[in-house]
C-alpha positions as CSV (number, residue, x, y, z in Angstrom):
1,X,0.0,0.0,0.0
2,X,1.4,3.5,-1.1
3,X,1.8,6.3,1.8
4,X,-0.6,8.4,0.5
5,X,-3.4,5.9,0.4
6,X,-2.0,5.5,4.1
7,X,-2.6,8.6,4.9
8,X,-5.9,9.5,3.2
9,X,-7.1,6.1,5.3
10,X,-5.8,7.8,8.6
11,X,-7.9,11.4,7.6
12,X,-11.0,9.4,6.9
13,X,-10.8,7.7,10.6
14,X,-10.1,10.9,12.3
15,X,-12.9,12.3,10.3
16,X,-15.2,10.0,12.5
17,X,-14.1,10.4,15.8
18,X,-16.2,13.0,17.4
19,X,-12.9,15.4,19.3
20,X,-11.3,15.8,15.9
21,X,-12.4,19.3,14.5
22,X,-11.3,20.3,11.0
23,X,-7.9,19.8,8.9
24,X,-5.5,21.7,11.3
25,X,-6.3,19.2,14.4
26,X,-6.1,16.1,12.5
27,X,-2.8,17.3,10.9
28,X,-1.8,18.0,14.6
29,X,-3.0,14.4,15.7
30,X,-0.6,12.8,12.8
31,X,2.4,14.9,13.4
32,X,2.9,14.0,17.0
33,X,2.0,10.2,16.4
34,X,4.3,10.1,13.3
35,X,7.2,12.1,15.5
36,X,7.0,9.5,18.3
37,X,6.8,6.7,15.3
38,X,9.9,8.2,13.1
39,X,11.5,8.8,16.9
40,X,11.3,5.0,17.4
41,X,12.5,4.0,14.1
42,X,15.8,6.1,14.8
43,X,16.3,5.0,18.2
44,X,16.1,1.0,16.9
45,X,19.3,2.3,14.3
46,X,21.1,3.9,17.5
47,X,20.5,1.1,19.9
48,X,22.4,-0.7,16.8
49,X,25.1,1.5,16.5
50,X,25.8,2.5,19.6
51,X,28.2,1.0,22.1
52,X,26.7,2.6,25.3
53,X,23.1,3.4,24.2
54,X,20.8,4.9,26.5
55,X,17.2,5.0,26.1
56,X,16.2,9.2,25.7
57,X,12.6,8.5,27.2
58,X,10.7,6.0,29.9
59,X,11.2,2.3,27.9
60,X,7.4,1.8,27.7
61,X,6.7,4.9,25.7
62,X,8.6,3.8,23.0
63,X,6.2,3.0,20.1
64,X,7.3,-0.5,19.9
65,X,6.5,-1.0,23.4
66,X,2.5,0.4,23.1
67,X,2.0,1.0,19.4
68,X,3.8,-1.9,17.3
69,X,1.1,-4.2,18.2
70,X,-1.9,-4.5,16.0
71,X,-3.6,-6.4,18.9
72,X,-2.3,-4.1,21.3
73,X,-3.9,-2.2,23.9
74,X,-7.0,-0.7,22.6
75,X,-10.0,1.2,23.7
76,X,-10.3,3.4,26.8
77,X,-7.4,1.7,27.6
78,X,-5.4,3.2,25.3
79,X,-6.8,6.1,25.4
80,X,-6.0,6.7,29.4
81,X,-2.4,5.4,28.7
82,X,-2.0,8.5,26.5
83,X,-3.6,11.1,28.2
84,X,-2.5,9.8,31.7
85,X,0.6,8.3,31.2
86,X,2.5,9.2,28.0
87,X,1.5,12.8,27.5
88,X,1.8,14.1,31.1
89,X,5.4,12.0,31.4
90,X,7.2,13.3,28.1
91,X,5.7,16.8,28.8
92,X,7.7,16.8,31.9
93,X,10.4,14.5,31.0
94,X,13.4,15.3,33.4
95,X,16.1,15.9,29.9
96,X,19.0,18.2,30.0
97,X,19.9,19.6,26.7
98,X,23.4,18.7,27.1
99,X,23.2,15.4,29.2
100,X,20.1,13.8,27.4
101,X,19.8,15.8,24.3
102,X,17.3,13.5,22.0
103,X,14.8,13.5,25.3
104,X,15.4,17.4,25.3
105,X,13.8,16.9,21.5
106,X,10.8,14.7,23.0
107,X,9.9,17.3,25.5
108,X,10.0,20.5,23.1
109,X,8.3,18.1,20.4
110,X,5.3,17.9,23.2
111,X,5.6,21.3,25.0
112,X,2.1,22.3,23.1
113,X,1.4,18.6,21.5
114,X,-2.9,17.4,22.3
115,X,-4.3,14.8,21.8
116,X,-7.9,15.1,20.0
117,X,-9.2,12.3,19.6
118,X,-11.9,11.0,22.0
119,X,-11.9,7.6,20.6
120,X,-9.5,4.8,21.1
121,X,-11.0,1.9,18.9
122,X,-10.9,5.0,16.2
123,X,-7.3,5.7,17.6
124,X,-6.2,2.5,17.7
125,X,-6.8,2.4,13.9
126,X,-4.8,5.0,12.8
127,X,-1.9,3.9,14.9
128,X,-2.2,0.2,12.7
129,X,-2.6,2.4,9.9
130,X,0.6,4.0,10.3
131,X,2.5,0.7,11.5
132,X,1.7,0.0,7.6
133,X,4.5,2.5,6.5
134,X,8.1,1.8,7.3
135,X,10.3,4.5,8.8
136,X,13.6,2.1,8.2
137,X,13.0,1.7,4.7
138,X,14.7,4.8,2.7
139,X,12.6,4.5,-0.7
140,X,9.8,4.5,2.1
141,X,11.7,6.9,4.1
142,X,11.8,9.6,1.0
143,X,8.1,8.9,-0.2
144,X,7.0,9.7,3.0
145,X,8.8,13.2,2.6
146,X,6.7,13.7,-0.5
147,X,3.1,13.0,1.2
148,X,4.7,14.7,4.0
149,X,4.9,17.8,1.9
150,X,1.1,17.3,-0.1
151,X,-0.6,16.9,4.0
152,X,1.3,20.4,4.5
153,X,0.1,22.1,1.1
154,X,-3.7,20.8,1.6
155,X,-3.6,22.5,4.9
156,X,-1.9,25.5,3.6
157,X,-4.7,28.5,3.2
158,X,-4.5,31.8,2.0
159,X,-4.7,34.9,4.0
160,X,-3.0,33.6,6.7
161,X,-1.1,36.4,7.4
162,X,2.0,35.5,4.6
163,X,2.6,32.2,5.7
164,X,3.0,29.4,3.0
165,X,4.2,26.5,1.7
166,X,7.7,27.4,-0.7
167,X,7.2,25.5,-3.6
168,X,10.4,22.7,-3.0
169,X,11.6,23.9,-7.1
170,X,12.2,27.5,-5.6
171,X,13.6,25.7,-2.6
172,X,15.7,23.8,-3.9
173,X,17.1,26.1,-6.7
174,X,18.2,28.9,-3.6
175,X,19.8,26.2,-2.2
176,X,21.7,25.0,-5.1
177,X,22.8,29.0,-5.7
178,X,24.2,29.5,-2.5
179,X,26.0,26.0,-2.0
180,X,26.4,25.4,1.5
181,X,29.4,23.5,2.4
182,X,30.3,20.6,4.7
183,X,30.5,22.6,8.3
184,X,29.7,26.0,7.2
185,X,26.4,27.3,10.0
186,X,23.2,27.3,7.7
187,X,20.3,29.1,9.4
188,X,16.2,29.5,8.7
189,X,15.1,32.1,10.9
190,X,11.3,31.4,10.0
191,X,11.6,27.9,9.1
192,X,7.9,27.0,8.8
193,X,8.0,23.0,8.7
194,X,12.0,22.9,7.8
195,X,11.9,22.3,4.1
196,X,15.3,25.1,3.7
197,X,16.8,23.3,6.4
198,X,15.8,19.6,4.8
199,X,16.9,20.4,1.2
200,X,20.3,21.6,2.9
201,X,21.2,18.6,4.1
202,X,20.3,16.9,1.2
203,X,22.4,19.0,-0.9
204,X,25.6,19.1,1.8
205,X,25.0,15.2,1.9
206,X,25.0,14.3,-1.6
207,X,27.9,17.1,-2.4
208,X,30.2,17.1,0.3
209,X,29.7,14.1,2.7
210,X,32.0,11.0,2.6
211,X,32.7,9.6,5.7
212,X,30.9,9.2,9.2
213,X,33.3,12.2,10.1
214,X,31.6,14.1,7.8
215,X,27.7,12.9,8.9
216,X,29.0,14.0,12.1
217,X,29.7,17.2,11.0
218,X,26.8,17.7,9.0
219,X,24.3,16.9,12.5
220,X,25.8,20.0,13.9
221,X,25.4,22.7,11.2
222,X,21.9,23.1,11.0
223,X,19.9,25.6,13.0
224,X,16.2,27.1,12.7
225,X,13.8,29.2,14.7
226,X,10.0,28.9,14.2
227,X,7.7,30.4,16.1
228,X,4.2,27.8,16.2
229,X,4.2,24.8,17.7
230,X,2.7,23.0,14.8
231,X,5.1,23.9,12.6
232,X,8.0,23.7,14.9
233,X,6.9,19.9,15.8
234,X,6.7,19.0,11.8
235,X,10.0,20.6,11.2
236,X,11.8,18.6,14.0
237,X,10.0,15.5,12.3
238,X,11.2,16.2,8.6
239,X,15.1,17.0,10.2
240,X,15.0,13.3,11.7
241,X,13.7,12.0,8.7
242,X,16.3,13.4,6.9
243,X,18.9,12.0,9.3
244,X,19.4,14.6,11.5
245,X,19.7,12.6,14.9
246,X,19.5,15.2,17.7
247,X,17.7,18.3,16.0
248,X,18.2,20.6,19.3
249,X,19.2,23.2,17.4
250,X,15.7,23.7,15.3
251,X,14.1,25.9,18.0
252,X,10.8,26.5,19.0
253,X,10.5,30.3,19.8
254,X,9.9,34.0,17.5
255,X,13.2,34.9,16.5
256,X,12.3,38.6,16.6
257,X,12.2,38.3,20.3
258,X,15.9,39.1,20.9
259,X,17.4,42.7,20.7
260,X,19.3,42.8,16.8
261,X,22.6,43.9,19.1
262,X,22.3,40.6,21.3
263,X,22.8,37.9,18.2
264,X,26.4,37.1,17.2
265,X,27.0,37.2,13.4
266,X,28.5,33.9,12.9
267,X,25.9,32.0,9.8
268,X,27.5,31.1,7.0
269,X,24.3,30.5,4.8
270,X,20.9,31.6,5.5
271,X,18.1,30.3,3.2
272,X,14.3,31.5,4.3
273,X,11.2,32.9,2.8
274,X,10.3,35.1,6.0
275,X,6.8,35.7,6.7
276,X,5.6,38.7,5.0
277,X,2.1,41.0,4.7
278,X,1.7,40.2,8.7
279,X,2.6,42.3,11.3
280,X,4.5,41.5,14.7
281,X,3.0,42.0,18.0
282,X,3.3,44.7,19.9
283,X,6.6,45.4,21.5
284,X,9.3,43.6,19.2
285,X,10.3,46.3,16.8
286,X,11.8,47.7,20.5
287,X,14.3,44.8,19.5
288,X,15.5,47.1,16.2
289,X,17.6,50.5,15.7
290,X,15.2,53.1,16.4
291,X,15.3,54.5,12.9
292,X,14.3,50.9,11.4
293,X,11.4,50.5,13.4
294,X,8.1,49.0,11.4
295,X,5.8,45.9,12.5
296,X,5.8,44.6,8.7
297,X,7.3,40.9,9.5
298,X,9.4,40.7,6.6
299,X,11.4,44.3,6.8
300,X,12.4,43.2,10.2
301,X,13.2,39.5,8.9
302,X,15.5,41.2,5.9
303,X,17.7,43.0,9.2
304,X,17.9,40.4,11.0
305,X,19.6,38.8,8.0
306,X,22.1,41.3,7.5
307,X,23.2,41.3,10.9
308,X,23.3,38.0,11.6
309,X,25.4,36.7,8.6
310,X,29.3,35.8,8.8
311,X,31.6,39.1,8.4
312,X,34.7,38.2,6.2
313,X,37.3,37.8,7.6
314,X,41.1,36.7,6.7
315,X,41.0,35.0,3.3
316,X,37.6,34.2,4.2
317,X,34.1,35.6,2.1
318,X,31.2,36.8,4.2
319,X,28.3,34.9,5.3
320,X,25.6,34.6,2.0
321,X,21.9,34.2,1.2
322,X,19.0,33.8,-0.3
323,X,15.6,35.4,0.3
324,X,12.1,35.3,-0.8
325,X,10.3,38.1,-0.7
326,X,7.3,40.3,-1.9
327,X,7.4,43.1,-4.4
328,X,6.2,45.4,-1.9
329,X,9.7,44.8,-0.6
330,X,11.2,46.3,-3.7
331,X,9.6,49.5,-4.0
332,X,8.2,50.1,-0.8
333,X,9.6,53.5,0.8
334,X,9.4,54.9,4.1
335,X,11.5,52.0,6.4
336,X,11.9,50.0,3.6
337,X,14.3,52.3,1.5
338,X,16.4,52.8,4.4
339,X,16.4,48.9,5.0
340,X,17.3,48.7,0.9
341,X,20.3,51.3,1.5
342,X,21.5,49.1,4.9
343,X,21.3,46.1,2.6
344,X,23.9,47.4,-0.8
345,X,26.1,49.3,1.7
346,X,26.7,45.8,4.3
347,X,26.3,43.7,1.6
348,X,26.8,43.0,-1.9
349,X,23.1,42.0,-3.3
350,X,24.2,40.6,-6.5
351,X,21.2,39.0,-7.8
352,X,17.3,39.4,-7.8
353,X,15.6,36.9,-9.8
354,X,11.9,38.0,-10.4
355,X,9.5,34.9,-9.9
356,X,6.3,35.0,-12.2
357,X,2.9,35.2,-11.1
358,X,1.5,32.1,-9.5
359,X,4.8,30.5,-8.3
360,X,2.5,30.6,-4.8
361,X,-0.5,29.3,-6.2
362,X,-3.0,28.9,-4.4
363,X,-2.0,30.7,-1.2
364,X,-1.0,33.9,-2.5
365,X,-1.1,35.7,-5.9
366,X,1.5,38.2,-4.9
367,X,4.4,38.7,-7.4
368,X,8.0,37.2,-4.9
369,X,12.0,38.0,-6.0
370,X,14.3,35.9,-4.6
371,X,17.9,38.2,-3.5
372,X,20.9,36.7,-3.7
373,X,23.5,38.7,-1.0
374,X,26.9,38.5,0.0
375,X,28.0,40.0,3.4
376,X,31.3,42.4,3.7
377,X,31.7,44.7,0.6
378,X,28.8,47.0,-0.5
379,X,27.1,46.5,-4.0
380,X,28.2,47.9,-6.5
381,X,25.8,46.4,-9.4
382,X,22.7,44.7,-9.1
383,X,21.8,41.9,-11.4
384,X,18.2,41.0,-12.5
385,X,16.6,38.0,-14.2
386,X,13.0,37.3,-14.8
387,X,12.5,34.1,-14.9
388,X,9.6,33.5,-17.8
389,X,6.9,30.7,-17.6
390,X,7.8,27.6,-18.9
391,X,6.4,26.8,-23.2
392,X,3.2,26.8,-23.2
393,X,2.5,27.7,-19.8
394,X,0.4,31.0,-18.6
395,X,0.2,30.4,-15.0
396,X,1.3,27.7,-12.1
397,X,-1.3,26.1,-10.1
398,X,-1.5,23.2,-7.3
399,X,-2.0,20.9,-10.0
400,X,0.6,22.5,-12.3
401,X,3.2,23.4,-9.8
402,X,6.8,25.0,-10.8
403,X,9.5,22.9,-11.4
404,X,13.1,22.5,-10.8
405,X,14.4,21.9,-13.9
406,X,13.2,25.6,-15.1
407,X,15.8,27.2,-13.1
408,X,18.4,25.2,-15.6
409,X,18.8,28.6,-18.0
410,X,19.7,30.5,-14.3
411,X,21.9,27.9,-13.8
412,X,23.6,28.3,-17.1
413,X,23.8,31.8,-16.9
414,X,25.0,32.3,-13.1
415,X,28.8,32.7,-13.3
416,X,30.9,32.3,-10.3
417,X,30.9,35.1,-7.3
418,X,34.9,34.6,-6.8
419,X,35.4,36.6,-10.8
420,X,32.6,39.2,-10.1
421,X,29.9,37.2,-12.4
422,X,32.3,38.1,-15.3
423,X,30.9,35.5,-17.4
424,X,27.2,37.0,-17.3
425,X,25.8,38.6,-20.3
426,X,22.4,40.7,-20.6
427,X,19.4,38.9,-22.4
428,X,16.2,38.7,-23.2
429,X,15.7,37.7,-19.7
430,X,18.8,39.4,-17.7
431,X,19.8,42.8,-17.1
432,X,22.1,45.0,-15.0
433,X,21.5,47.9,-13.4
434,X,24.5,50.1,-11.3
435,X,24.3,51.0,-7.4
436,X,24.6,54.8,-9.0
437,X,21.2,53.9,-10.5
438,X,19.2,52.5,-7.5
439,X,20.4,55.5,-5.4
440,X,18.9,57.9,-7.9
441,X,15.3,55.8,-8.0
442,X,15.7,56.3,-4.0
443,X,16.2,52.6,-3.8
444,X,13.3,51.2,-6.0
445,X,14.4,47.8,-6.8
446,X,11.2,47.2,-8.6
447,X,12.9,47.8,-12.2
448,X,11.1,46.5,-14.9
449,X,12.4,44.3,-17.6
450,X,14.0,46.8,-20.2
451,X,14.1,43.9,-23.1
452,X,10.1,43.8,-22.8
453,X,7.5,45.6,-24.3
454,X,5.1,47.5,-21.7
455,X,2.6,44.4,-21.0
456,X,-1.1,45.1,-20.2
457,X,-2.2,43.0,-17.1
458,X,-5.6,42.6,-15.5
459,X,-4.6,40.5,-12.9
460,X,-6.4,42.3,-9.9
461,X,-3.6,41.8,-7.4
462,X,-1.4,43.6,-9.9
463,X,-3.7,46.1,-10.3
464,X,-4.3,46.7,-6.7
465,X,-0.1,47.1,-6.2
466,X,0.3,49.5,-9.2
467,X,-2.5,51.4,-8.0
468,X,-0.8,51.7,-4.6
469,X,2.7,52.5,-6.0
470,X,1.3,55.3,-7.7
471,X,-0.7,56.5,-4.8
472,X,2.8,56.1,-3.3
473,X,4.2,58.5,-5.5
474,X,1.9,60.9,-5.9
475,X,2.1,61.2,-2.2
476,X,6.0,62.1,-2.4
477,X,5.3,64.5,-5.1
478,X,2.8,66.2,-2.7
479,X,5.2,66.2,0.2
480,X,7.9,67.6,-2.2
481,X,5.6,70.3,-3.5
482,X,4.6,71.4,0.2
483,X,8.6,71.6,1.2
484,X,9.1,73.7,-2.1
485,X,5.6,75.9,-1.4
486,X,7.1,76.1,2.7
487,X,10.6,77.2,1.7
488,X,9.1,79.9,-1.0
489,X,7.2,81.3,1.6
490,X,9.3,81.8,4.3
491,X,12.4,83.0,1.8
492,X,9.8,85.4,0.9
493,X,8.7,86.5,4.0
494,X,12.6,86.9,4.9
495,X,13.0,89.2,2.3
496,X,9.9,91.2,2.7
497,X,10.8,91.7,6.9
């Protein structure tokens, strides 16, 4: 039986059980019963490998020792072993980060964990239902991460204040730009359900790891902050799936909660599409210089960025990234320009490749760039590429989702960083545009493609955003015209006292 008949079995049970109310609570149900499930699985390898093997949590809340058994407990039985037992234990669970590290995981994994259902025949159903799916088995191991993914897009919605699912093409293409390297820090500072953090270590696996040294290395280099405990939960899930034993350092917490001077800049890559269109509660922008103060989610994201990456230092290149984020981004004023000016001055932002409508689709229609930044020398040109639909193709959907292998002309085209990107050449699709430039459009980074004819959309969402960039500038205008009308008058007033 495939996982995804699996899992669509599992949703139909829930859907019967009377304390299970709607697609977010049955997605919470799954995730802790598949973290304890996939926990399990791992501990079985390490038991193997390990000379001195410790179990992380109480013995009999192991899955094999309540769960493995299809004519296992069952019933209220089960259902008072969980709610009186196993939650209130690994809630608790005595774990010190540094002494018991993979029961420090267990306890985080449950800090905000419920159990929903009300029924434990119905419960005891879905638990056989998963026992049908094989954590060991690695073709198993990397469907699951597929049906993983299609659970997290049906739940997905719009609206819901910016956050959503990155397609994995756009995923994994940042990833591939910015190379991370066997030991170099990689950091999500909104990592949502982990898929930056998962497609790094697949790509530092299948690049640079060759020896259990290396693995070793590679468990260590990995760190994300994300804020929900739903979230947080499914992204510790997807880092052990992906072989990361001890995922400590994915954190449950809002990274905007710390002062911008208390964080060390020490990450050598950080990959992240940051929350945008919300707004942070009331209080954190206190955490920012006061003349970068907004609530807008993303703006204080994009700092946080800057000052956190790796300064250069001796022979050594500055901490790099890539960045999703929203159009608004690119011409917004106000804040935003002087976060734009930060940015080129700290950091050389040498690429911003312009995603099509619809990459988001169905979530969001908003138009996304991805930038491409260097820490440690200041920009000095900025190059653009709009990436075009693929042949035949007018818009992306859930059915018709981006794919990787579009990004192969970017591919082609992107040079090598060490040279300057000497080897880049303007196109139909690429152009270049000097620092000199962007200061005199006040940083609007929202330059068109000059190779393309002025195209006539009706896509409302565009619409709405051109209407408010203009409103945007006839407002400047105004402001400019009342500091001109002020001056006159009091130059003339001088000169008639």
């Amino acid at each position: 039986m495939s996982v995804s008949t699996v899992i669509k079995s599992i949703q139909d049970i829930m859907r019967k059980d009377a304390g299970v109310d709607g697609d977010a609570q049955r997605l919470g149900q799954l995730s802790w019963l598949l973290f304890l499930k996939i926990f399990d699985a791992q501990e079985e390898e390490l038991e193997f490998e390990l000379d001195d093997y410790r179990e992380p949590i109480p013995e009999q809340f192991l899955w094999r020792n309540w769960a493995a058994d299809a004519q296992g407990i069952t019933g209220d039985e089960l259902l008072s072993f969980i709610n009186d037992e196993l939650f209130p234990k690994l809630k608790n669970l005595t774990a010190p980060i540094d002494k018991n590290p993979r029961g420090f995981v267990v306890k985080e994994a449950f800090s905000d964990a419920f159990n929903y259902m009300k029924n434990g025949t119905l419960l005891r159903q879905v638990i056989n239902k998963l026992n049908e799916v094989d954590f060991t088995d690695s073709k198993e191991r990397h469907l699951f991460g597929d049906i993983y993914e299609q659970i997290l897009r049906d739940l997905q919605s719009a609206g819901n204040a910016g956050e959503f699912y990155t397609p994995r093409a756009v995923t994994r293409f940042m990833v591939d730009r910015v190379d991370p390297k066997l030991g170099e820090q990689i950091f999500d500072p909104a990592c949502g359900t982990g898929g930056f953090l998962a497609c790094s270590v697949d790509h530092v696996k299948n690049n640079y790891v060759k020896t259990v040294a290396d693995h070793k290395t590679l468990q260590s280099q990995i760190h994300g902050v994300e804020k929900k405990q739903l979230p947080h939960l499914l992204a510790t899930t997807n880092m052990m799936l992906h072989g990361i034993e001890v995922p400590v350092q994915v954190k449950h917490g809002n990274t905007l909660n710390k002062p911008l001077s208390n964080w060390d800049s020490d990450f050598d890559v950080i990959v992240t599409n940051p929350p945008f269109g919300g707004t942070e509660e009331d209080g954190i922008e206190k955490n920012f210089p006061s003349d970068m103060q907004t609530r807008e989610t993303a703006d204080l994201f994009l700092q946080l960025i800057i000052e956190v990456l790796k300064e250069p230092s001796a022979g050594k290149e500055g901490g790099r990234a890539a960045v999703v984020l929203p159009d608004g981004t690119l011409f917004g004023e106000g804040v935003k320009t002087k976060i734009k000016k930060l940015l080129t001055e700290e950091c050389n932002l040498h690429t911003i490749v312009r995603l099509p409508n619809g990459v988001f689709n169905p979530y969001t229609g908003i138009k996304t760039n991805i930038l491409f930044f260097t820490k440690g020398q200041p920009t000095k040109d900025i190059w653009f590429y709009e990436h075009p639909y693929p042949e035949g193709v007018k818009n992306y959907s859930k059915t018709k989702p981006m794919k990787f292998e579009e990004f192969k002309t970017e591919q082609d085209w992107w040079g090598d960083e060490a040279d300057g990107f000497a080897s880049r050449v303007e196109n139909e699709q690429a152009w270049k545009v000097s620092i000199e430039d962007v200061i005199e459009r006040n940083f609007n980074l929202d330059i068109k493609n000059p190779h393309v004819g002025e195209l006539i959309s009706h896509d409302p969402e565009e619409l709405l955003q051109q209407y408010q960039v203009q409103q945007n500038e006839i407002q400047t205008l105004r402001d400019q015209l009342k500091g001109i009308l002020a001056e006159a008058l009091s130059t003339n007033g001088e000169g008639n006292a």
